[in-house]
C-alpha positions as a Markdown table, in Angstrom:
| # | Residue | x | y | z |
|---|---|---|---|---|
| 1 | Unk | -29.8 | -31.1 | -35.9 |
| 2 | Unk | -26.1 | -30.6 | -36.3 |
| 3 | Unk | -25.0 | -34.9 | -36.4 |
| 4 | Unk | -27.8 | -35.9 | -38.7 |
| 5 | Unk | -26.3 | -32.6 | -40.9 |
| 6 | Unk | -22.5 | -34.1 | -40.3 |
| 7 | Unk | -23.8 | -37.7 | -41.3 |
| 8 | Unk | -25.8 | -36.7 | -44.6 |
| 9 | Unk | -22.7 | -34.5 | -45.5 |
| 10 | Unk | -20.5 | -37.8 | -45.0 |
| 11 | Unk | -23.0 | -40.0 | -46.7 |
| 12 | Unk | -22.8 | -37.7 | -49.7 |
| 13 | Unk | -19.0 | -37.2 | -49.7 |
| 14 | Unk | -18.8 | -41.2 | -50.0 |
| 15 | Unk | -21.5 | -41.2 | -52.9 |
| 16 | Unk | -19.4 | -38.7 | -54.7 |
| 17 | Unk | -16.0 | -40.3 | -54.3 |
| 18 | Unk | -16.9 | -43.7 | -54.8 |
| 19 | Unk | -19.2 | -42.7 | -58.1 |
| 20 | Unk | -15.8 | -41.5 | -59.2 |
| 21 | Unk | -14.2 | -45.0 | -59.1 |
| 22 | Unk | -14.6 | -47.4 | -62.1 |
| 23 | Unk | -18.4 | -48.0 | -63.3 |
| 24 | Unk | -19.6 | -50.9 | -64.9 |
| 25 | Unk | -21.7 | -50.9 | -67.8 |
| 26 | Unk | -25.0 | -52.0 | -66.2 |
| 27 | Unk | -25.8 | -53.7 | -62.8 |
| 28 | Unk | -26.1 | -56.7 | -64.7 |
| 29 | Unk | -22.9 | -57.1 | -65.4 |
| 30 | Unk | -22.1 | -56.6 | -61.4 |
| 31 | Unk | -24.1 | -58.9 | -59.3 |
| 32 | Unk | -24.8 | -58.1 | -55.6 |
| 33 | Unk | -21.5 | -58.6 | -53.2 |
| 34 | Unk | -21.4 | -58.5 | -49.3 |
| 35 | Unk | -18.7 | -55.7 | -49.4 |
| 36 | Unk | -19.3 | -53.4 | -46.8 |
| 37 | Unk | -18.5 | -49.6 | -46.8 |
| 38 | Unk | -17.5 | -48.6 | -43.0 |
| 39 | Unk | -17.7 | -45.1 | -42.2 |
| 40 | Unk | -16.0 | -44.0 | -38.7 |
| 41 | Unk | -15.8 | -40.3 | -37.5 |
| 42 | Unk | -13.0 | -39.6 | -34.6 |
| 43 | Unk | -13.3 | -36.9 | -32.9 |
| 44 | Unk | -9.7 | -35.7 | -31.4 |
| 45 | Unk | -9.1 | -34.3 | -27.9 |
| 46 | Unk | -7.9 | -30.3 | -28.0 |
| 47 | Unk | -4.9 | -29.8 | -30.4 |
| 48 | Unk | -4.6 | -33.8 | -31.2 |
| 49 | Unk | -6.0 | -33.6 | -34.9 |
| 50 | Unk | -3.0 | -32.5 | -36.7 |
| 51 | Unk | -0.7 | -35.7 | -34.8 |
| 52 | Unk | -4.2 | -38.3 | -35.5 |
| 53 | Unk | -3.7 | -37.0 | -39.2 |
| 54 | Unk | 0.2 | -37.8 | -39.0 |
| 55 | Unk | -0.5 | -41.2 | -37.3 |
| 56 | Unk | -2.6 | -42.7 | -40.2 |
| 57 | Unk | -0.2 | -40.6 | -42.8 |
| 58 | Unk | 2.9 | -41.8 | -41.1 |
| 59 | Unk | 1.6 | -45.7 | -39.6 |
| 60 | Unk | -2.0 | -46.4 | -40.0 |
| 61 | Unk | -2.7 | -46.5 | -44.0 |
| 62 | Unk | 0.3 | -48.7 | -44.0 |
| 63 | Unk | -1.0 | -51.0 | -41.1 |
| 64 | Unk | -4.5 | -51.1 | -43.1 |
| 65 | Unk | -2.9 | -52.5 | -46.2 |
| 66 | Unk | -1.1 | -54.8 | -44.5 |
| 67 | Unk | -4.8 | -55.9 | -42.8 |
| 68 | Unk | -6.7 | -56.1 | -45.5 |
| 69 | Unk | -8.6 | -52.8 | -44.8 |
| 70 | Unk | -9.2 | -51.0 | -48.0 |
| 71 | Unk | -8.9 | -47.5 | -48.0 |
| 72 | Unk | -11.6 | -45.5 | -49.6 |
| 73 | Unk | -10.8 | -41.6 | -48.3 |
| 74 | Unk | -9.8 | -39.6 | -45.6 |
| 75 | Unk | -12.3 | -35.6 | -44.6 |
| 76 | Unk | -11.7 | -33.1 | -42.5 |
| 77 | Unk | -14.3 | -30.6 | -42.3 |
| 78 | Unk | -13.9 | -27.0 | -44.0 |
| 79 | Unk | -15.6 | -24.8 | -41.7 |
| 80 | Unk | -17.2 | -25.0 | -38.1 |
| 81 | Unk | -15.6 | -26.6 | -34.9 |
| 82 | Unk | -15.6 | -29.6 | -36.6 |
| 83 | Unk | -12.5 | -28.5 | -38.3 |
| 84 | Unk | -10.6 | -28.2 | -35.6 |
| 85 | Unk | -11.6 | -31.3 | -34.1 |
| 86 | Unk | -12.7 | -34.0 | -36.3 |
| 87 | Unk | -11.7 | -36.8 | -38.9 |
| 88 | Unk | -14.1 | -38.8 | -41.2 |
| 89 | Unk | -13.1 | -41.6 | -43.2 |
| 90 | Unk | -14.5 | -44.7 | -44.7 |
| 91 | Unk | -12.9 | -48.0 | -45.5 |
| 92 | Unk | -13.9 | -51.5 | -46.9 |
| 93 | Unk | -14.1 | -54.9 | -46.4 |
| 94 | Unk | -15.3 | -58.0 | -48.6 |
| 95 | Unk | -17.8 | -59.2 | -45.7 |
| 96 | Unk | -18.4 | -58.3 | -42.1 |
| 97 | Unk | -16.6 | -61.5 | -40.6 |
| 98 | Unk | -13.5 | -59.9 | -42.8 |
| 99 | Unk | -14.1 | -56.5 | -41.1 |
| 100 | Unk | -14.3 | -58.1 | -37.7 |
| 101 | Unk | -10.9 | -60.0 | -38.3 |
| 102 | Unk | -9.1 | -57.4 | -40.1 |
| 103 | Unk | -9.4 | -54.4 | -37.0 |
| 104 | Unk | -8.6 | -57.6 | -34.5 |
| 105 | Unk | -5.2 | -58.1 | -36.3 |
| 106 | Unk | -5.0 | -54.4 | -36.5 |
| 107 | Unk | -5.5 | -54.1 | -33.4 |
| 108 | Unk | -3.0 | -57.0 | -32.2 |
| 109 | Unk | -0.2 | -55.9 | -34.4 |
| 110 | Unk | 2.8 | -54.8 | -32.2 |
| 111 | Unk | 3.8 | -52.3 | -34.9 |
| 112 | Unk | 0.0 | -50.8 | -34.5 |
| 113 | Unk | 0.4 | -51.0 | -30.5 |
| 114 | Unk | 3.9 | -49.0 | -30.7 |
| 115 | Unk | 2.6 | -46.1 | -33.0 |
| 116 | Unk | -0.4 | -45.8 | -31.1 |
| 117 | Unk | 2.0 | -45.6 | -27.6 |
| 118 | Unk | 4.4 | -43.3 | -29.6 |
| 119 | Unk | 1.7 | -40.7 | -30.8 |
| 120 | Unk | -0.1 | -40.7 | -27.2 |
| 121 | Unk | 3.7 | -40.5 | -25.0 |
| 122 | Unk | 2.0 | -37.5 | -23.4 |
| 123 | Unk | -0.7 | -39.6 | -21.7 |
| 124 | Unk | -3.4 | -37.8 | -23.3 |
| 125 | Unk | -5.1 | -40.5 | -26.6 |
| 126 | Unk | -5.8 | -38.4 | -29.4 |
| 127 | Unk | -9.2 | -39.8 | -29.8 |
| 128 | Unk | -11.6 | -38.9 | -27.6 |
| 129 | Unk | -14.3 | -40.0 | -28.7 |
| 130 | Unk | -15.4 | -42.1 | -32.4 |
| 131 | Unk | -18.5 | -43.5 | -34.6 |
| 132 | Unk | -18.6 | -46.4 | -36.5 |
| 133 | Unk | -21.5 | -47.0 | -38.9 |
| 134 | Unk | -20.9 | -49.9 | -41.4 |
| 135 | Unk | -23.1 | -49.5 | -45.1 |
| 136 | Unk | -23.9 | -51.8 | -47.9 |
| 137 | Unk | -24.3 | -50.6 | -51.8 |
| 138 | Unk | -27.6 | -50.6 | -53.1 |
| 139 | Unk | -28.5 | -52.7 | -56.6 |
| 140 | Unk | -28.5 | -49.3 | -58.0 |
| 141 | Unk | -25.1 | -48.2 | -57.1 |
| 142 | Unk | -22.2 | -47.7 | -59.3 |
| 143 | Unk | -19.8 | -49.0 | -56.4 |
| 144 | Unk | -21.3 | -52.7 | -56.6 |
């Protein structure tokens, strides 16, 4: 009961943030695209949070500019164990096949593959375990 909870919560922090963004007069004036929204939840191991939040503050927002990988937002929980523990975020792409070769490049960038090595020097990742779930706006959306 708890993860379909987390995910609604998500889902509606994402609504509200991207309802903020510009909004065009009518979805006539913004026909259908194949943008897609991707949300991913990481889940850090024991006391890694606060140096996964430094990483993408300090490297990995950087690195997704330079990829192509549009930011949308960053969440942390405000209550719960998730708080101690856990990082949602959702990015976007202008089409899957752009998702799929922006986290390749990402993920073959040597500057990516030394912060990641630099963050994790003590052996232990800082990721234990993550979600991906990719979305597309509806026709009724204000983020089309």
């Amino acid at each position: 009961m708890r993860r379909p909870f987390c995910i609604a919560l998500v889902v509606g922090v994402l609504v509200a943030s991207l309802i903020v963004m510009s909004v065009p007069a009518s979805t006539a004036d913004n026909p259908p695209t194949d943008k897609v929204y991707e949300l991913r939840i990481y889940k850090a191991n024991p006391g890694k949070l606060d140096a996964l939040n430094a990483r993408f503050r300090d490297h990995t927002c950087r690195l997704f500019k330079k990829h192509g990988i549009e930011v949308i937002g960053f969440w942390t929980p405000t209550e719960g164990e998730e708080a101690q523990d856990t990082l949602y975020y959702i990015v976007a792409f202008p089409s899957v096949e752009a998702q799929k070769k922006a986290w390749q490049a990402l993920k073959d960038d040597p500057e990516w593959q030394k912060a990641k090595a630099d963050s994790e020097r003590d052996g232990v990742e800082l990721v234990k375990k993550f979600q991906s779930k990719n979305f597309k706006a509806t026709d009724y959306s204000p983020i089309r």
